[in-house]
PyMOL commands that place a pseudoatom at each C-alpha (Angstrom):
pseudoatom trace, name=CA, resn=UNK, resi=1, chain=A, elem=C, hetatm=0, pos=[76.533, 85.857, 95.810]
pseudoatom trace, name=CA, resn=UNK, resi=2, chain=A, elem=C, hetatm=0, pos=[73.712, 83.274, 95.866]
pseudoatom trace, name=CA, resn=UNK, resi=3, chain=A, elem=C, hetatm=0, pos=[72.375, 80.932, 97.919]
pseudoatom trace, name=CA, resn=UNK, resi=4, chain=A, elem=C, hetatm=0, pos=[70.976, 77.718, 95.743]
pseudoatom trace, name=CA, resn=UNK, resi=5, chain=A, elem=C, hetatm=0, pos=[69.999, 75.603, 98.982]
pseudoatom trace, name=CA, resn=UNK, resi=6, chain=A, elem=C, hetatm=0, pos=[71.765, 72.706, 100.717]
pseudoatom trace, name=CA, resn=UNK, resi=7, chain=A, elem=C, hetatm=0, pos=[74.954, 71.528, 98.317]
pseudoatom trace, name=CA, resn=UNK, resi=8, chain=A, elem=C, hetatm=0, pos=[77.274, 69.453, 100.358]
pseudoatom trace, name=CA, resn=UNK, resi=9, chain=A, elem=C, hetatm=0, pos=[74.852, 67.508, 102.352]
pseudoatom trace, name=CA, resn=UNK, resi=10, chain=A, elem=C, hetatm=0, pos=[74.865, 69.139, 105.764]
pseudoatom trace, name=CA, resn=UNK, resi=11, chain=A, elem=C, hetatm=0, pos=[71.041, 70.409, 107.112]
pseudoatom trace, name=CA, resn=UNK, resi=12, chain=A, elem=C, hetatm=0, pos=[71.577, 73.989, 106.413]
pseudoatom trace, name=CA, resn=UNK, resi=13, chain=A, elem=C, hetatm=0, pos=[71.643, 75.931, 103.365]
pseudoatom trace, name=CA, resn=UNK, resi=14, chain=A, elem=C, hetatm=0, pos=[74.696, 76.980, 101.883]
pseudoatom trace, name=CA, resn=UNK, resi=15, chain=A, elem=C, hetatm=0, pos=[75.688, 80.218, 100.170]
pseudoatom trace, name=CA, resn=UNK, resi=16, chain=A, elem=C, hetatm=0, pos=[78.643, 80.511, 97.051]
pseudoatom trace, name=CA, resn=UNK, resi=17, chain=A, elem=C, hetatm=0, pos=[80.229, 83.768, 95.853]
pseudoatom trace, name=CA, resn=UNK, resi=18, chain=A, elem=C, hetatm=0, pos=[81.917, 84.745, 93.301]
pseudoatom trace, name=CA, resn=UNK, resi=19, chain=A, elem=C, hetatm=0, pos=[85.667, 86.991, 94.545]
pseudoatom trace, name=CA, resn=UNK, resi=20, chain=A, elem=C, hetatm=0, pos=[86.659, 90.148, 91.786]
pseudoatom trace, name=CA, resn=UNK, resi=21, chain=A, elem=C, hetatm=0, pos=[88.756, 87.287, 90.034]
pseudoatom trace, name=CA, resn=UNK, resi=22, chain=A, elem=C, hetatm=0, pos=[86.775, 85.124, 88.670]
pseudoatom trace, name=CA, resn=UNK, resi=23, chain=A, elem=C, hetatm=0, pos=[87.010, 82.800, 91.835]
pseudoatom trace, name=CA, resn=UNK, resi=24, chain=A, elem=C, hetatm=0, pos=[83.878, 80.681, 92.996]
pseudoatom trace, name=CA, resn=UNK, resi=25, chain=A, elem=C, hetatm=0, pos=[83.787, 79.703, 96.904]
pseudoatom trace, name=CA, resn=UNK, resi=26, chain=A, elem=C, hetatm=0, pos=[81.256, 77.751, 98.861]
pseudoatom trace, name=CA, resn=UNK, resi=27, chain=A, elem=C, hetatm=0, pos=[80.312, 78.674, 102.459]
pseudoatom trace, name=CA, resn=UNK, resi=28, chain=A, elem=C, hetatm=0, pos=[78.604, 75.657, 104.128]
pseudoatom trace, name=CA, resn=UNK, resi=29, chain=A, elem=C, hetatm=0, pos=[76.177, 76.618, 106.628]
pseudoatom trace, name=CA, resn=UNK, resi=30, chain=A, elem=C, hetatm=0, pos=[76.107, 75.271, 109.966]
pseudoatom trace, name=CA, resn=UNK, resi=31, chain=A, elem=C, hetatm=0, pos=[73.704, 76.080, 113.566]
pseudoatom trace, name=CA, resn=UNK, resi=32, chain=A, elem=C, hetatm=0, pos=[72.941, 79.384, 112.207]
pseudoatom trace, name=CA, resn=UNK, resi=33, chain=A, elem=C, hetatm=0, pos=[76.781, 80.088, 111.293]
pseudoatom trace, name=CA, resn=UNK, resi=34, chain=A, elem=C, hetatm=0, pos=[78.924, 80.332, 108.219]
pseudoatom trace, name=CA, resn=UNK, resi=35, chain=A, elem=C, hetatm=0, pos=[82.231, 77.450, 108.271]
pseudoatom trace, name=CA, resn=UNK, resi=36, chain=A, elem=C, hetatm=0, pos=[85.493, 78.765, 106.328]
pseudoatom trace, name=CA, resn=UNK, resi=37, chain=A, elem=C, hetatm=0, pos=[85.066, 78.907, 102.585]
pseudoatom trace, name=CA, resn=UNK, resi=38, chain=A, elem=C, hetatm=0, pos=[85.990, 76.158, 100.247]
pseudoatom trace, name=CA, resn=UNK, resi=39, chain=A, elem=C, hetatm=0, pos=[87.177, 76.813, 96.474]
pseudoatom trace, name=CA, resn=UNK, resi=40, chain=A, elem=C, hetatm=0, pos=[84.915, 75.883, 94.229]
pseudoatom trace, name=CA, resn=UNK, resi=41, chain=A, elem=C, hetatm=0, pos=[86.815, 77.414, 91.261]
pseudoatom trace, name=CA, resn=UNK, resi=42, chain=A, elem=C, hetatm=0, pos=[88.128, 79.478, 88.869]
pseudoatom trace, name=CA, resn=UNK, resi=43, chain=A, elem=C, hetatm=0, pos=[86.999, 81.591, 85.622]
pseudoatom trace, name=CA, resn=UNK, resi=44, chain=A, elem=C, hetatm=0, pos=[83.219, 82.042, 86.413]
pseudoatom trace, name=CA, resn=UNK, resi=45, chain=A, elem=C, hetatm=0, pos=[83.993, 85.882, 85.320]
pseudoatom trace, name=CA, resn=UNK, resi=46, chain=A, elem=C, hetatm=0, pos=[82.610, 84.493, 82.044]
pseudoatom trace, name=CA, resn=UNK, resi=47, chain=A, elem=C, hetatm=0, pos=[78.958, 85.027, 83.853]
pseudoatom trace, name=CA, resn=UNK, resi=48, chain=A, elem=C, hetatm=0, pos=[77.081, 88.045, 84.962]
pseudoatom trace, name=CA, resn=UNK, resi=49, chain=A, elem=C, hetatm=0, pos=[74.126, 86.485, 86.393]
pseudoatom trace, name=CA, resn=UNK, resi=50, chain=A, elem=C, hetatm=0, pos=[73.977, 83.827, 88.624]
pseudoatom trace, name=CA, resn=UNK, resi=51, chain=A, elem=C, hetatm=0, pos=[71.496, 82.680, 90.782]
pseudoatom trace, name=CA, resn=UNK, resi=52, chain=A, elem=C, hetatm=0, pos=[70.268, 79.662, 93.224]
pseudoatom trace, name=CA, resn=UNK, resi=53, chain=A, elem=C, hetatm=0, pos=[67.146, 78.543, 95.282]
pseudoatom trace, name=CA, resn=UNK, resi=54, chain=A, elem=C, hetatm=0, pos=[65.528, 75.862, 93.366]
pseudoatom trace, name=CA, resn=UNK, resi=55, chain=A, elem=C, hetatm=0, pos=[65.873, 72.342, 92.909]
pseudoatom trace, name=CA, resn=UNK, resi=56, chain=A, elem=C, hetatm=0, pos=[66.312, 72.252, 89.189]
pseudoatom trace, name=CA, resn=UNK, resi=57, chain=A, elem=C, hetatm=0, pos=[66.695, 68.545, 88.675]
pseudoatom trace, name=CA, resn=UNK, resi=58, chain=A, elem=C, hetatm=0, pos=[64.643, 67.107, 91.504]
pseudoatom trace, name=CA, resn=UNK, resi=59, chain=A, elem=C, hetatm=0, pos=[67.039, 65.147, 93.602]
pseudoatom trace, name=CA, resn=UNK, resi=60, chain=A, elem=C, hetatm=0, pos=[66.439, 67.398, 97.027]
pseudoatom trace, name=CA, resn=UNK, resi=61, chain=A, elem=C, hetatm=0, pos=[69.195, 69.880, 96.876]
pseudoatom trace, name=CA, resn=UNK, resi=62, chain=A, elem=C, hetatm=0, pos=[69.512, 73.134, 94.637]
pseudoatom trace, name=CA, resn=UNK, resi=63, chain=A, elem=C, hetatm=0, pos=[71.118, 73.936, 91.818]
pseudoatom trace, name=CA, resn=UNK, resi=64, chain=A, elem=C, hetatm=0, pos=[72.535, 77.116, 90.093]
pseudoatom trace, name=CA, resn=UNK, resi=65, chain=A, elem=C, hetatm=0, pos=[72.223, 78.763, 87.149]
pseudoatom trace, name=CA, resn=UNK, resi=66, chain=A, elem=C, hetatm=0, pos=[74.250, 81.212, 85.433]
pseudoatom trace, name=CA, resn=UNK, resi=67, chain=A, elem=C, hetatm=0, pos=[74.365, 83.507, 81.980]
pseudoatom trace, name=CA, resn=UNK, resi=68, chain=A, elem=C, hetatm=0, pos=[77.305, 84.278, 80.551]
pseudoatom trace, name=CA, resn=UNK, resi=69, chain=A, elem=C, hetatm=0, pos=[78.272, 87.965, 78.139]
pseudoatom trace, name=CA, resn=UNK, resi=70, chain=A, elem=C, hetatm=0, pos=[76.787, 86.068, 74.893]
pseudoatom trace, name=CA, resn=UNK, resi=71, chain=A, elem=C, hetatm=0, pos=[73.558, 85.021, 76.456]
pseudoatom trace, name=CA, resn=UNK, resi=72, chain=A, elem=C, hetatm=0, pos=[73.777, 81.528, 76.732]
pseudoatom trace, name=CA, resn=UNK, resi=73, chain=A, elem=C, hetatm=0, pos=[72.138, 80.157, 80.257]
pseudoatom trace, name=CA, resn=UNK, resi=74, chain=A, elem=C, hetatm=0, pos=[73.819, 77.077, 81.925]
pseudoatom trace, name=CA, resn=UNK, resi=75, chain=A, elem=C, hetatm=0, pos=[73.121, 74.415, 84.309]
pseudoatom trace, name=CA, resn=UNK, resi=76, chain=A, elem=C, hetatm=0, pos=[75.202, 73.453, 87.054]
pseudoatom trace, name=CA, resn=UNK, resi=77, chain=A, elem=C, hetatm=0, pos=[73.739, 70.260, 89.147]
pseudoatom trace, name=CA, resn=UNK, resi=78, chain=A, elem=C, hetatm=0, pos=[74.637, 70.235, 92.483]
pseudoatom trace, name=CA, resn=UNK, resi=79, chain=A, elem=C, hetatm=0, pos=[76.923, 66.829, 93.994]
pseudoatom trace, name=CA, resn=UNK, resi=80, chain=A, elem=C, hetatm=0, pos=[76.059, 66.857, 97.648]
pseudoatom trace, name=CA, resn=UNK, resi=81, chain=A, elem=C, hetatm=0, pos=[79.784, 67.123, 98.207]
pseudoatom trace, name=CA, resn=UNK, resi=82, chain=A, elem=C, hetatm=0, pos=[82.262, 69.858, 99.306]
pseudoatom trace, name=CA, resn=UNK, resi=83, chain=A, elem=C, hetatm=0, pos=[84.762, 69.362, 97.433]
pseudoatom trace, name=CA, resn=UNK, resi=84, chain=A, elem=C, hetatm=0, pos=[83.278, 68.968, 94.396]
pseudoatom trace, name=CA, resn=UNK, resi=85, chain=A, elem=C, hetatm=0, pos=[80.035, 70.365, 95.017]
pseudoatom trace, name=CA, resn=UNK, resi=86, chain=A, elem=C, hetatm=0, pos=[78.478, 71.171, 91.097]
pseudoatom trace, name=CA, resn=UNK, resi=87, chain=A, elem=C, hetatm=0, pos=[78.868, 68.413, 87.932]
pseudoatom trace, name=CA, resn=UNK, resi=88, chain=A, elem=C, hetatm=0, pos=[80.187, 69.846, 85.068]
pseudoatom trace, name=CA, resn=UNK, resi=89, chain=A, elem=C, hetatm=0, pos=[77.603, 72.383, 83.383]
pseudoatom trace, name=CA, resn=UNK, resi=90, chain=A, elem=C, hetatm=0, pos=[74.840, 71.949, 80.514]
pseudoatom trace, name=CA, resn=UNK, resi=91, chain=A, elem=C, hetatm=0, pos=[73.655, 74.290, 78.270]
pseudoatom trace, name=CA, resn=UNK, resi=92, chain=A, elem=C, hetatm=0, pos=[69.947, 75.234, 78.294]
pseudoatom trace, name=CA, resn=UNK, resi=93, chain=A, elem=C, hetatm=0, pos=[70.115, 77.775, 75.989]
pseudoatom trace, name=CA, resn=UNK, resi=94, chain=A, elem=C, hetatm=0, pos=[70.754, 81.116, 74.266]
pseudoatom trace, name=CA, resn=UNK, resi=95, chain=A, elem=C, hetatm=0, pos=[68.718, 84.013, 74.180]
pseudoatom trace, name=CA, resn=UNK, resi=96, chain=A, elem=C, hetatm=0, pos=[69.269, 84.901, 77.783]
pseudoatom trace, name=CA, resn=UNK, resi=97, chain=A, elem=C, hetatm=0, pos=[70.378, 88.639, 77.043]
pseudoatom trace, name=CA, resn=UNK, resi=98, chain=A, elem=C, hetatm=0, pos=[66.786, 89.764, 76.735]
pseudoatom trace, name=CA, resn=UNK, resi=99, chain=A, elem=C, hetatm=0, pos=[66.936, 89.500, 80.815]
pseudoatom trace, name=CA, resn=UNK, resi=100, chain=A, elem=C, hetatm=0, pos=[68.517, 92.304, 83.353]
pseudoatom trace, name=CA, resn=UNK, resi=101, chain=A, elem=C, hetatm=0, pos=[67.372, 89.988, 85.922]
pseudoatom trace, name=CA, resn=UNK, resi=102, chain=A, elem=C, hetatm=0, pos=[67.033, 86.013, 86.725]
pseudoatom trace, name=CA, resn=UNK, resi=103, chain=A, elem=C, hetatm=0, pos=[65.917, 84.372, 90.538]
pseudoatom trace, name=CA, resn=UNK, resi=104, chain=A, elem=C, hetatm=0, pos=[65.145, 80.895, 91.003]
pseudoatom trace, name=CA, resn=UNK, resi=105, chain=A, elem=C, hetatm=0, pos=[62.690, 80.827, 94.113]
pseudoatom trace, name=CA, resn=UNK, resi=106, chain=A, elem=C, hetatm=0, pos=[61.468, 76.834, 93.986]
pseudoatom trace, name=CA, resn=UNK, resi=107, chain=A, elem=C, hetatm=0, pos=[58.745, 75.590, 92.866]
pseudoatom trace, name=CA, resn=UNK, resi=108, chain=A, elem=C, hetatm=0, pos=[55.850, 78.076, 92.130]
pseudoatom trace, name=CA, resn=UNK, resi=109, chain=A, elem=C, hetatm=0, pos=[53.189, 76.307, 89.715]
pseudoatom trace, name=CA, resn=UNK, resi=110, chain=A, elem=C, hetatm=0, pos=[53.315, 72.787, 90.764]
pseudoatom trace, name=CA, resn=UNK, resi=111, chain=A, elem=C, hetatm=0, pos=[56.258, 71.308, 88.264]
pseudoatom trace, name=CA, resn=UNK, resi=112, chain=A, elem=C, hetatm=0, pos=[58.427, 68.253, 89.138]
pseudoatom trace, name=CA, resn=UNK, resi=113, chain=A, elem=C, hetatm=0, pos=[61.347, 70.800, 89.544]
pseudoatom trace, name=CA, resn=UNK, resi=114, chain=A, elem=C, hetatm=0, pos=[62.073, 74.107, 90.604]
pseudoatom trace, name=CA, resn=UNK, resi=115, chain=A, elem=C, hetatm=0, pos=[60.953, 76.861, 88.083]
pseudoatom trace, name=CA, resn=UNK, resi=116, chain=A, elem=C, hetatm=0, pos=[62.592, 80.166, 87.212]
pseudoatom trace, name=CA, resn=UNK, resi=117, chain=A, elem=C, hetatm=0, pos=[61.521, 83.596, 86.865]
pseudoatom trace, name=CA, resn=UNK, resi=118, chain=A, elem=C, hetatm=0, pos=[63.329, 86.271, 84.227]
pseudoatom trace, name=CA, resn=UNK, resi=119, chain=A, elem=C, hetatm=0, pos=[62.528, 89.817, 84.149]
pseudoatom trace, name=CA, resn=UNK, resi=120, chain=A, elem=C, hetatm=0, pos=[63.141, 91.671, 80.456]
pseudoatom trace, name=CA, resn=UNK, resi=121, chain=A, elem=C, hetatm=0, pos=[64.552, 95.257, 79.669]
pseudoatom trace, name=CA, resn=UNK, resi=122, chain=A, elem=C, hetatm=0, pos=[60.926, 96.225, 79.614]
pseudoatom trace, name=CA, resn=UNK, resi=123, chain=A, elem=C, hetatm=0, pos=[60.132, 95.276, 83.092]
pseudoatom trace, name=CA, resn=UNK, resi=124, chain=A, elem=C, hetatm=0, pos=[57.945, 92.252, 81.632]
pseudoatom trace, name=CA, resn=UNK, resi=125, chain=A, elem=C, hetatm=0, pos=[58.257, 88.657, 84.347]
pseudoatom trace, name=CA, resn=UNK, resi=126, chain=A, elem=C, hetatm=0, pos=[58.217, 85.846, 82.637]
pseudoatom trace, name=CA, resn=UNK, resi=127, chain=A, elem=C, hetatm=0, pos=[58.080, 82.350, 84.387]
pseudoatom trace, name=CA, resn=UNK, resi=128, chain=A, elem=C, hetatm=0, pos=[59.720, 79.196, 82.729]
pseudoatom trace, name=CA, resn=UNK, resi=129, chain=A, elem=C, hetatm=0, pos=[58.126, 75.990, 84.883]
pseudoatom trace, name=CA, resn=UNK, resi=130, chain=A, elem=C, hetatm=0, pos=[60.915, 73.614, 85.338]
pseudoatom trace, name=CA, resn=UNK, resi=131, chain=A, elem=C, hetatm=0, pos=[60.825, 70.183, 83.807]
pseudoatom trace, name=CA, resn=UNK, resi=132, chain=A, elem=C, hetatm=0, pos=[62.520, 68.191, 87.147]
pseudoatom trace, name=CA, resn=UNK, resi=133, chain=A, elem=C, hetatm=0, pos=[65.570, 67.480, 84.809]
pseudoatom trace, name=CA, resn=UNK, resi=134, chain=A, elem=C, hetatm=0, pos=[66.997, 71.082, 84.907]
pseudoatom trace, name=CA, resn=UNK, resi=135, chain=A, elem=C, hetatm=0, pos=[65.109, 72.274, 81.487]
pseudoatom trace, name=CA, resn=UNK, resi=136, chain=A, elem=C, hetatm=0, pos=[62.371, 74.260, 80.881]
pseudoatom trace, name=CA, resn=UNK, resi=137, chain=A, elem=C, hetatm=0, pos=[59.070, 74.782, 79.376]
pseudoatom trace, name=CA, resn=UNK, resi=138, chain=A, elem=C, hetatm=0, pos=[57.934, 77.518, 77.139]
pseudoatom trace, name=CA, resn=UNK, resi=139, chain=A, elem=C, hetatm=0, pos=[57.888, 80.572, 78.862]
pseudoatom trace, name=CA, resn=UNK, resi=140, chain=A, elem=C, hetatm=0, pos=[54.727, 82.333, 80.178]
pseudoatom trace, name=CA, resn=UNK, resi=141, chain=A, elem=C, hetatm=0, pos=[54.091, 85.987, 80.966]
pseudoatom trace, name=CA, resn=UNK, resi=142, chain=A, elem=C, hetatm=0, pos=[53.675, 86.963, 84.562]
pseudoatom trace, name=CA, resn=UNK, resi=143, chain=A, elem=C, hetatm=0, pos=[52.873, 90.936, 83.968]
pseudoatom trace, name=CA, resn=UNK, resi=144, chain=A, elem=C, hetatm=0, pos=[54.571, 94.260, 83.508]
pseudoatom trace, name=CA, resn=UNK, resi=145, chain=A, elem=C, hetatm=0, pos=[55.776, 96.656, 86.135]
pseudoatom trace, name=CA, resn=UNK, resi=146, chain=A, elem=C, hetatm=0, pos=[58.731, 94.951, 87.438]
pseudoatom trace, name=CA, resn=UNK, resi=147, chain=A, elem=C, hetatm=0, pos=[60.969, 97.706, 86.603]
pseudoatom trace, name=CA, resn=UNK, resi=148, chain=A, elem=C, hetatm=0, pos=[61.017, 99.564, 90.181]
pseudoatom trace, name=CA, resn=UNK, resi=149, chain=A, elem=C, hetatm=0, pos=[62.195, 96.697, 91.351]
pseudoatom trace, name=CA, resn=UNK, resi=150, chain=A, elem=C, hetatm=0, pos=[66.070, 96.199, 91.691]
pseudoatom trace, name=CA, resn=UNK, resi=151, chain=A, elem=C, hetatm=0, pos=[66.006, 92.736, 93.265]
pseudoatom trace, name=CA, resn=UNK, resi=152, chain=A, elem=C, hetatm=0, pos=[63.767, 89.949, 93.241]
pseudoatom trace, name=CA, resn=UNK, resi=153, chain=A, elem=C, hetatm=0, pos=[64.545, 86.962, 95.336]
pseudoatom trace, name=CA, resn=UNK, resi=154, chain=A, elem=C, hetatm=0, pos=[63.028, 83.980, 96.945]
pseudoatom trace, name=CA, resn=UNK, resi=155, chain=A, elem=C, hetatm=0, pos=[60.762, 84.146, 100.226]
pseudoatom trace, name=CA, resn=UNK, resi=156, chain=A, elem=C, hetatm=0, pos=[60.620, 80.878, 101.667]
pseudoatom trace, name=CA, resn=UNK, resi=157, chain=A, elem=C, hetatm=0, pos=[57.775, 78.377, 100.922]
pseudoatom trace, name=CA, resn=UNK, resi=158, chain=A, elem=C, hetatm=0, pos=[54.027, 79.125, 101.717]
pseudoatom trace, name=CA, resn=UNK, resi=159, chain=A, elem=C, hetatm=0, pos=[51.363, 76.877, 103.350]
pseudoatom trace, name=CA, resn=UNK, resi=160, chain=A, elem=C, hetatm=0, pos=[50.401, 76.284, 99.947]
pseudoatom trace, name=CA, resn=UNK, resi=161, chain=A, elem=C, hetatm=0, pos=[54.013, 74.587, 99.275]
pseudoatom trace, name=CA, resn=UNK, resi=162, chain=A, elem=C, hetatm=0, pos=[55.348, 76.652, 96.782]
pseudoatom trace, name=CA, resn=UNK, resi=163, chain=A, elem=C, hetatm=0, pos=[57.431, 79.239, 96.708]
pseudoatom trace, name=CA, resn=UNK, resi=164, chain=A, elem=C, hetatm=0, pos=[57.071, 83.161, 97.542]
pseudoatom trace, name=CA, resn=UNK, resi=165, chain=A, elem=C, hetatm=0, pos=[59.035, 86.600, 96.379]
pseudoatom trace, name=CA, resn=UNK, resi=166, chain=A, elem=C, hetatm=0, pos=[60.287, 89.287, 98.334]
pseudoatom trace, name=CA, resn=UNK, resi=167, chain=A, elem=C, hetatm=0, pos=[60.823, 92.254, 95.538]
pseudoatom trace, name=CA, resn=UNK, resi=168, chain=A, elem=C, hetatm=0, pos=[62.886, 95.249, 96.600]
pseudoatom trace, name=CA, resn=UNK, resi=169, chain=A, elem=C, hetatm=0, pos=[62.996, 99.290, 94.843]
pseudoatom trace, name=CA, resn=UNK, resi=170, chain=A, elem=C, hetatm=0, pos=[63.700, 102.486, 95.890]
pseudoatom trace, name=CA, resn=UNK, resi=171, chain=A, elem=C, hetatm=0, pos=[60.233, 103.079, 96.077]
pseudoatom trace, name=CA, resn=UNK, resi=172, chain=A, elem=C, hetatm=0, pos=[59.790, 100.411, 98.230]
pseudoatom trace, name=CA, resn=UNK, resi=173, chain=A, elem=C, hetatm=0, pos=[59.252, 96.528, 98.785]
pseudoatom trace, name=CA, resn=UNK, resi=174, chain=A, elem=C, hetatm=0, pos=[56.436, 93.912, 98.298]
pseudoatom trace, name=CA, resn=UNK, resi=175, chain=A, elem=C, hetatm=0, pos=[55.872, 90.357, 99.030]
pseudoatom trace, name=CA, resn=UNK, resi=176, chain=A, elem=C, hetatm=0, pos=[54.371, 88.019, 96.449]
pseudoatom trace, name=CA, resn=UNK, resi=177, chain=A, elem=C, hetatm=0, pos=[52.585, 85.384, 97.669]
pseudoatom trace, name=CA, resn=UNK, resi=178, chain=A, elem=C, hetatm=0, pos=[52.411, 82.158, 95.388]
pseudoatom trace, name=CA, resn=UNK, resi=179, chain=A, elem=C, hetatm=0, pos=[49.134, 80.557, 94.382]
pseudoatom trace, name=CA, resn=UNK, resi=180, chain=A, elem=C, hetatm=0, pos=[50.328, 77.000, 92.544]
pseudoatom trace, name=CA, resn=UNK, resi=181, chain=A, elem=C, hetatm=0, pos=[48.903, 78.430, 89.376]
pseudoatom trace, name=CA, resn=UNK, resi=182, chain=A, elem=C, hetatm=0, pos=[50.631, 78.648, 85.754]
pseudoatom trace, name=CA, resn=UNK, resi=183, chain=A, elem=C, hetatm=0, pos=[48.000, 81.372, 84.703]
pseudoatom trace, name=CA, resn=UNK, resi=184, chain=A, elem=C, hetatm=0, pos=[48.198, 83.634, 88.070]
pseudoatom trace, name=CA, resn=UNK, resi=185, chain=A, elem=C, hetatm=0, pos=[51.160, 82.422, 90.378]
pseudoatom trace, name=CA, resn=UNK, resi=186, chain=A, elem=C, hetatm=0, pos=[50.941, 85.151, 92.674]
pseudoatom trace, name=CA, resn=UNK, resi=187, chain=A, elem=C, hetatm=0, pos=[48.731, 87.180, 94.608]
pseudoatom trace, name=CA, resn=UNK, resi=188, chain=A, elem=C, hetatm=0, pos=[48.526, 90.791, 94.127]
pseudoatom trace, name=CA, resn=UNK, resi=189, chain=A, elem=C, hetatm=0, pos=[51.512, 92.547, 96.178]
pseudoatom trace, name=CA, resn=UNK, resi=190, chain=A, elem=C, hetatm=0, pos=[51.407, 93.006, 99.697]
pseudoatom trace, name=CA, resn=UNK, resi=191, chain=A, elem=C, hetatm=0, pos=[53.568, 96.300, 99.696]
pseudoatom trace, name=CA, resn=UNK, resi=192, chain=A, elem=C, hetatm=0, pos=[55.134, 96.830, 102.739]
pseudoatom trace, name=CA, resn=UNK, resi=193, chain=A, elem=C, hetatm=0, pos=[56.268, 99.882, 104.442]
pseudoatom trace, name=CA, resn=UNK, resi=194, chain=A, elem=C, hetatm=0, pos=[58.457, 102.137, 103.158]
pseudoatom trace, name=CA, resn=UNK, resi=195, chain=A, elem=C, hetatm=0, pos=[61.051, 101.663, 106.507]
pseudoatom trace, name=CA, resn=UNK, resi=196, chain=A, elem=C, hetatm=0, pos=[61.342, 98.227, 106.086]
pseudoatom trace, name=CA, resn=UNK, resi=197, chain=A, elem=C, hetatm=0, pos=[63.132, 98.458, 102.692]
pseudoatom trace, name=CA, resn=UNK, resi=198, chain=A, elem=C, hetatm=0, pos=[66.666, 97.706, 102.454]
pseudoatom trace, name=CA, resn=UNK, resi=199, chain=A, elem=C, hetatm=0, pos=[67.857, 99.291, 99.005]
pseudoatom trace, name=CA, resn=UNK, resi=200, chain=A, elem=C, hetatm=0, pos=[71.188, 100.318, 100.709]
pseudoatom trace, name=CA, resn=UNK, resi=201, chain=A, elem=C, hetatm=0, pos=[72.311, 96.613, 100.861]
pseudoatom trace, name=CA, resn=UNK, resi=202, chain=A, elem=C, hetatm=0, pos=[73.743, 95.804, 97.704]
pseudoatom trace, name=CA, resn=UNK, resi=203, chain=A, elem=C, hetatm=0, pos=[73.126, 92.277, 97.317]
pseudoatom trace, name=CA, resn=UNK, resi=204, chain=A, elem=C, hetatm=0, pos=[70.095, 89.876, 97.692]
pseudoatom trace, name=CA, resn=UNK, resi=205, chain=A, elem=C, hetatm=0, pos=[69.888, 86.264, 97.589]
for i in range(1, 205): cmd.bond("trace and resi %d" % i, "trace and resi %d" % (i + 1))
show_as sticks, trace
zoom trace
């Protein structure tokens, strides 16, 4: 499951998931309430990551993103439509096996579009600062550590007006405030308490 933001145009944010056959469905959002799912479509068992929350392209609604087996990460722009609510996708670009882990909180260092954040085998967060046409620059390296994590998803949008992270491990779970900065974009973790954690949810997004 993810939830890349408002897709077909209501004032809520929607949420897609994927079904054990390959099936993508949209659930529109409405007064604090989920409507019956629409059919996106079929085959996106070619992925196993996928992941929303930014505005990748900067027309006001999100996008999604998703790698398939060989690596390769593609872009799916959103339509503002139901029925059709992604244009066909565009390759960004191999290489994307070197991540366990992708999320797509918004914008975090001041970019025209949304930026994305991709954690490595070695626990290692890079950021890639989106380009407002759903590309990306050169990545930069966030820090280490990110291991004990097993999700990493977006928090909602600071007074600053970009994006924060809500990271969740066995161990427990810390919010990451953002700082508009390419060089430090968050502030050290505020860990919270060990109750609060939720690692017996499966899912994140």
């Amino acid at each position: 499951m993810a939830s890349p933001g408002n897709l077909a145009g209501g004032a809520a944010d929607d949420i897609v998931g994927r079904d054990r056959d390959g099936v993508l469905w949209l659930h529109q959002s409405e007064k604090q309430k989920l409507l019956p799912r629409t059919r996106v479509g079929g085959g996106w068992q070619v992925y196993n990551k996928i992941t929303g929350g930014s505005d990748l392209d900067a027309d006001g609604r999100g996008d999604l993103l998703a790698t398939d087996t060989s690596g390769v990460l593609w872009f799916y722009a959103s339509t503002g439509h139901t029925t059709r609510p992604f244009k066909p996708r565009v390759k960004t670009g191999g290489g994307w096996q070197a991540y366990d882990l992708l999320t797509a909180p918004g914008n975090i260092a001041g970019a025209t579009g949304g930026d994305l954040l991709a954690r490595d085998a070695s626990g290692v967060l890079w950021l890639y600062l989106g380009k407002g046409d759903g590309t990306f620059t050169a990545r930069r390296k966030i820090g280490g550590g990110w291991q004990k994590y097993s999700h990493i998803i977006p928090a909602g949008i600071n007074h600053k007006g970009v994006a924060d992270l809500y990271a969740v491990g066995a161990s427990g779970s810390a919010h990451y405030s953002g700082l508009d900065s390419t060089t430090r974009p968050f502030e050290d973790a505020d860990v919270l308490p060990l109750r609060t954690d939720s690692t017996t949810y499966k899912t994140f997004f």
